[in-house]
Residue, then its C-alpha position, 0 to 999 in steps of 0.5 A: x383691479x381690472x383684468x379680464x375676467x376668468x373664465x369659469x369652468x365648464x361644467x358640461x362633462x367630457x365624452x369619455x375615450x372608448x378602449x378596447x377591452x383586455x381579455x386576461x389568460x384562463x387561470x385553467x391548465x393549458x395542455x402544455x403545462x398539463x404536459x410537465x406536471x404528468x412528466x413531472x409525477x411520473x419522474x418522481x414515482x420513477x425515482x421512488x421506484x428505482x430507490x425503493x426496488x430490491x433489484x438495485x440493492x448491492x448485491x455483488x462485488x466486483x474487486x480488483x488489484x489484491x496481491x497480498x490483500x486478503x479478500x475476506x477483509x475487504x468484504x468484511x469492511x464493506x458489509x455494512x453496504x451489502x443490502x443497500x440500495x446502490x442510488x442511495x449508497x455513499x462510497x467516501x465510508x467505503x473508501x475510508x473503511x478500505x483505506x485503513x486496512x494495512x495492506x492498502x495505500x489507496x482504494x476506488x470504491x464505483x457503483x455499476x448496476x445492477x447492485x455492484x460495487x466496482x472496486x479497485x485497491x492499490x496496495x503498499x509496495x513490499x522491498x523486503x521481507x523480515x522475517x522473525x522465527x517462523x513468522x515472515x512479514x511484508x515491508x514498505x520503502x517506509x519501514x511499515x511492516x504491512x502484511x503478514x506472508x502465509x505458508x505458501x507466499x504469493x509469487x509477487x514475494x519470492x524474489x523479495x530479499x529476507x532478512x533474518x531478525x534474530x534480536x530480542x526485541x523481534x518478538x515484539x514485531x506485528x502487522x502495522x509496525x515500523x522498523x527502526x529508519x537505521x534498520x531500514x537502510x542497512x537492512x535495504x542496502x545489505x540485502x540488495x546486495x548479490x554475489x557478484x557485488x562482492x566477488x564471491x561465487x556464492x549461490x546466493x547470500x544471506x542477511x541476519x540482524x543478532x544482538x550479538x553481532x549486528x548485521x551479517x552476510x553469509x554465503x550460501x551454500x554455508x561458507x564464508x560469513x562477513x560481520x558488518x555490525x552495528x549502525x547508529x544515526x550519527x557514530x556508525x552510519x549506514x555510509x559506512x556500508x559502501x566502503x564496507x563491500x568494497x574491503x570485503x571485495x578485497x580480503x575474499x579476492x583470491x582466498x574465498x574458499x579459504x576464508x570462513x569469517x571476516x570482521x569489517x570493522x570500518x571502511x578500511x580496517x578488516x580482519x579474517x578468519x581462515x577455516x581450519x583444515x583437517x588434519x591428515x590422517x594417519x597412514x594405515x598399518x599393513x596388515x600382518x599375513x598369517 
C-alpha cells in the first residue's frame, strides 16, 4: 500500500502548565461563628434557667366572670397545675377540667408571669329557677339544671321567675339534671308571664307545677288561682297556652275580685269559681236596762 507514512509520536515530554496555588479556609473557628456558638450556650442555659426557676412556678390565680360559680371549685380543678412551672405548663387539661363543672359553658385558661394563670369563665345563662321543697336550682334555655342557689342568692338571680315543683318525681332532681322539654316550655311560657298580661291587678304571680293539677297561676297576694293543666307532646301541647291567657283575660275581666278558681280546660272552654261571701251576722240583742 502506499500512503504516507505515520508520524511517529514524540516522545519529548510537554512542559507542564503553572497554576496558581488554591489556599483552602482554616478548618479553626472564625470570631464570628465563635460568636453564635457563645450566644447559642448562653440561650440554652437561659431557657434551663427560666424552666427550672421556682420564681415562675404557678403561684397565683387571676380568676374572672363567676356569678354563680363557686370559686373553690375552680381552684380544686386547677390544683393539679399549682406549683408548675408556668413555660412548661399545658392549659387545654386546664380548660377541659373547667369545662366540666356544671356551671360552665366555656373557659380561657393564659399563662401571664410571673406564675399567674389568668382565667376567664363564661358560665351557663339561668331563665328560671325551679325550685323543690327548700331546695331552689338554676335552669338553662336547655333545661339543664346547673347550680344549686344558696340561702342568700346572687343578685343576678332575683328577678329570675320560680317556679314551684310540688310533683313526686321532684325529689329526684340535682345538679346536672334535664327537665322534661314539655316542662320547659310551659314552665318558661307560664312564668314569663306578669299581671298585666292577664289583666288582673295582682302584685305579682305565681307558677306551681302538682301531680294533681298540673300547672297553676296564682295571684299574689293569695287570691285568684287559674288550672292550666297538663301539656303532653302531641295531645295538649304547649300551643294551647296563648289562647289559654287570652280566656283567663276574659273570665277575670270585671269580676277579678269575686273570682277564687278558674279551670282553662282548652283555648275556648273555661269555667270559675266564685268565692264564698260571708254571711251576715246576726243583728245583736239590746241589751236589757235594769
Amino acid at each position: 500500500m502506499n500512503g504516507r507514512p505515520l508520524a511517529g509520536r514524540s516522545r519529548t515530554p510537554i512542559p507542564g502548565r503553572r497554576t496558581r496555588p488554591i489556599r483552602r479556609a482554616s478548618a479553626g473557628l472564625s470570631v464570628v461563628r465563635a460568636g453564635a456558638g457563645l450566644a447559642m450556650l448562653l440561650s440554652a442555659a437561659a431557657i434551663y434557667g427560666v424552666g427550672a426557676s421556682s420564681a415562675f412556678e404557678y403561684t397565683k390565680l387571676d380568676l374572672k366572670g363567676l356569678t354563680f360559680t363557686d370559686q373553690n371549685a375552680v381552684e380544686a380543678a386547677l390544683a393539679g397545675a399549682r406549683g408548675q412551672n408556668v413555660f412548661g405548663l399545658s392549659t387545654t387539661p386546664l380548660v377541659t377540667a373547667l369545662e366540666k363543672m356544671p356551671t360552665v359553658s366555656g373557659a380561657r385558661v393564659q399563662v401571664q408571669l410571673p406564675g399567674t394563670l389568668a382565667v376567664s369563665i363564661d358560665e351557663r345563662k339561668p331563665v328560671l329557677v325551679w325550685k323543690v321543697d327548700q331546695d331552689r336550682y338554676l335552669v338553662d334555655s336547655g333545661g339543664t339544671l346547673f347550680a344549686k342557689l344558696p340561702a342568700e342568692a346572687p343578685p343576678a338571680a332575683g328577678a329570675l321567675p320560680v317556679v314551684d315543683d310540688r310533683r313526686a318525681s321532684a325529689k329526684i332532681v340535682s345538679v346536672g339534671g334535664h327537665l322534661d322539654p314539655v316542662d320547659l316550655d310551659a314552665a318558661t311560657r307560664l312564668a314569663s308571664l306578669r299581671p298585666a298580661d292577664v289583666g288582673s291587678s295582682a302584685v305579682s304571680l305565681g307558677l306551681t307545677v302538682s301531680d294533681e293539677n298540673g300547672f297553676v297561676l296564682d295571684a299574689r297576694p293569695p287570691g285568684w288561682s287559674a288550672v292550666f293543666g297538663f301539656y303532653t307532646p302531641s295531645l295538649r301541647t304547649t300551643e294551647l297556652i296563648p289562647e289559654q291567657v287570652r280566656l283567663l283575660r276574659s273570665l277575670l275581666a270585671g269580676r277579678e275580685e269575686a273570682v277564687s278558681r278558674v279551670i282553662l280546660a282548652s283555648g275556648t272552654d273555661g269555667t270559675y269559681t266564685p268565692r264564698s261571701t260571708p254571711s251576715p251576722s246576726k243583728s245583736p240583742k239590746p241589751s236589757k236596762r235594769p
